[in-house]
N, C-alpha and C positions, 0 to 999 in steps of 0.2 A: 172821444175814445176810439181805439180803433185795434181790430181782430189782429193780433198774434197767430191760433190756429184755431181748429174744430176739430173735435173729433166724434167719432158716432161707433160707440158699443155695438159687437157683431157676436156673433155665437157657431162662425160655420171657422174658425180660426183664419180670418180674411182674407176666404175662399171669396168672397164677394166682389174684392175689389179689382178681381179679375172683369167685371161688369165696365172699370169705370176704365180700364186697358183698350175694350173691344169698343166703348164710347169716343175714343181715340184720345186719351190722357197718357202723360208718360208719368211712369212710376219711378219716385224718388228714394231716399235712403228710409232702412226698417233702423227699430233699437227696440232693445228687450228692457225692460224698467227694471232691473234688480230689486231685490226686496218687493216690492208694490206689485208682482206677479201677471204683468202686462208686457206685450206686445204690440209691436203694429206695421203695417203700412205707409206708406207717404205720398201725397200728393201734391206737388208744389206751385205756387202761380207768383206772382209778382209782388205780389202786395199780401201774402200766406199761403199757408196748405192747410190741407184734409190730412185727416188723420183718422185711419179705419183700422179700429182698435178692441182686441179680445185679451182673455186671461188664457195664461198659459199656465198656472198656477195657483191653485184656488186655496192655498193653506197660506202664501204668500198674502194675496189682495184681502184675505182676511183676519192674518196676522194683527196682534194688538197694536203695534206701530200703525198701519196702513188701516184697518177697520174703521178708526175712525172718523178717517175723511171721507167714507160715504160711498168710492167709487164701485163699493162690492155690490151696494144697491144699485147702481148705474148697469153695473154686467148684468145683473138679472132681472132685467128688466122686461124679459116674455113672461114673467110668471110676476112681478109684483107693477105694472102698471110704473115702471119710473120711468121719464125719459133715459135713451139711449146718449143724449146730444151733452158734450160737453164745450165753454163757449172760451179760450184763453184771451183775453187783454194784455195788450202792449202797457208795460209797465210803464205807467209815467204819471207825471203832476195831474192831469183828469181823474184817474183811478181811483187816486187816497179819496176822497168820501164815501166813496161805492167798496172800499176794501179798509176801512178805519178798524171795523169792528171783528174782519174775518178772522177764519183759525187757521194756528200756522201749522202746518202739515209737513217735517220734517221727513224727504225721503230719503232713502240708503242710495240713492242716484244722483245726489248733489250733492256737492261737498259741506262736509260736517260746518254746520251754523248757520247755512243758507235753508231757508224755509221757503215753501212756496205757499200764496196766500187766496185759501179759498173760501168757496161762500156754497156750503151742500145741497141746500133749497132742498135738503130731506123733508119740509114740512110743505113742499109746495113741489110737488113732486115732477109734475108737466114741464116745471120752468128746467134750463141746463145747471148741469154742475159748474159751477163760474170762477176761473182761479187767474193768478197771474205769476210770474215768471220771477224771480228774487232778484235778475240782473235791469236794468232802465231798460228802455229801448227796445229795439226788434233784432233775431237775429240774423246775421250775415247769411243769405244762403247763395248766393253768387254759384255756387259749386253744384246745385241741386238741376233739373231737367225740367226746363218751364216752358221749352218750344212744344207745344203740344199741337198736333196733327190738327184738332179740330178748330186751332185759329183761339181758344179760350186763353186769357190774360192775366184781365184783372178782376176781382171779386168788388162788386160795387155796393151790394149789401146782403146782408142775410136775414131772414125771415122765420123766424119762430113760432110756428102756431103749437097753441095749449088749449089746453082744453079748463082748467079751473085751476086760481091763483088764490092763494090766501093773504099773500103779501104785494101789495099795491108798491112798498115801500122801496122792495127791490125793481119793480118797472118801471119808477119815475126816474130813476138812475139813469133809463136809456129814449127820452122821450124825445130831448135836442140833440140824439147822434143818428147820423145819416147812414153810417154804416151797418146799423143798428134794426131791426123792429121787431117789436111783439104784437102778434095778431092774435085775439083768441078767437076759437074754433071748436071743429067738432072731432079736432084727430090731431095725436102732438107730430109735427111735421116740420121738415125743414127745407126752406127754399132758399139757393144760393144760386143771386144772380149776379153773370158776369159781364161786364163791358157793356154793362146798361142796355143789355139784351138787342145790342147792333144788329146778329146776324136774324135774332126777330123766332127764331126756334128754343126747344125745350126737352128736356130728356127727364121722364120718370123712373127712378127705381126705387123699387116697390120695397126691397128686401133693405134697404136702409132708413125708409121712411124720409126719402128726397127726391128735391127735384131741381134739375141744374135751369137755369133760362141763361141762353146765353144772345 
C-alpha cells in the first residue's frame, strides 16, 4: 500500500502553513470541498503531498450528508481528544481487504455515483481518518511545485504515534507496508520522513503535532 496524501486538521484557517513556506517548502494548489465545508493548502513532493486543512463552514461539515463520515469530529479535535491526522491510500488491488467493509461517503465534490471509501476509526479515536479515492491509481500532479528550496523529495515513510487502539484489526492491515508505521506512545504525533533522512536533520512543529526528518 502506498500514501496518496495526508492531511492534518488546523483551527487557525491555515494560517500555519505559512511555518511550512519559512521551512523552505513551496506551496502547491488550494480547493475548497463544496458541500463537506473544508478547505486547504497543498504541499506537494514526489511521491504525495500534505494537506493542511480547516472548515470554512461548520453548517456544511455537519450537514446530514457529510456528518456522517466523521470528519466534523476530526475538525474538533482541541476540545474532543480525536486525532487531527487523516491517512489517503492509493487506490488499488492491496487496499480491498483493508477497505471491503468501509462506508461510502458520497460527496457533492465528485461526480454523482463516485463514492469515496472510508474507515472513521471514531471508536479508536488516536488512530487517522483512513479513506481512498473512487478513481485506481495516483493522481497526475506533473503541474504542481516539488522543487523545494530545502532539497526535500521523497516521503519514505510516515509514522503514527497514538496513544490507545481498541482495534488491533485495523493495525495489522499495515504491519508488511514499509511506507507505513504505527508506533504507540504517549502523544498522537506524526512523523514524515523524507529521502531516508540523507541530509541527517529534523524540523518540529509543534502547532500541527509533526515533525519532518529529512
Amino acid at each position: 500500500m502506498n500514501i496518496d496524501h495526508i492531511f492534518i486538521f488546523t483551527d487557525d484557517q491555515g494560517k500555519v502553513a505559512d511555518e511550512l513556506i519559512g521551512f523552505g517548502l513551496l506551496e502547491g494548489s488550494s480547493r475548497v470541498h463544496v458541500g463537506q465545508g473544508t478547505t486547504n493548502r497543498k504541499f506537494y513532493f514526489l511521491n504525495f503531498f500534505l494537506e493542511i486543512l480547516w472548515v470554512y463552514d461548520e453548517n456544511e461539515i455537519k450537514s446530514k450528508q457529510t456528518k456522517q463520515a466523521g470528519l466534523w469530529q476530526r475538525a474538533d479535535y482541541k476540545t474532543n481528544s480525536f486525532s487531527p491526522f487523516g491517512l489517503c491510500l492509493v487506490n488499488s488491488k492491496e487496499t480491498e481487504k483493508l477497505f471491503e467493509k468501509a462506508l461510502k461517503y458520497h460527496s457533492d465534490y465528485f461526480p454523482k455515483g463516485m463514492a469515496i471509501d472510508i474507515i472513521k476509526n471514531d471508536k479508536n479515536p488516536d488512530l487517522p481518518w483512513t479513506f481512498q479515492l473512487p478513481v485506481k491509481g495516483q493522481k497526475n500532479i506533473d503541474d504542481e511545485p516539488r522543487n523545494h528550496p530545502n532539497g526535500i523529495e521523497i516521503l519514505s515513510k510516515a509514522v503514527y504515534e497514538y496513544r490507545n487502539s481498541l482495534d488491533d484489526k485495523y493495525l495489522e492491515n499495515f504491519k508488511e507496508v514499509e511506507q507505513i508505521e504505527f508506533i504507540k506512545s504517549s502523544r498522537n504525533w506524526l512523523r514524515l520522513i523524507f529521502d531516508n533522512g540523507k541530509q541527517d536533520k529534523a524540523k518540529d512543529f509543534q502547532r500541527l503535532n509533526m515533525t519532518i526528518e529529512y
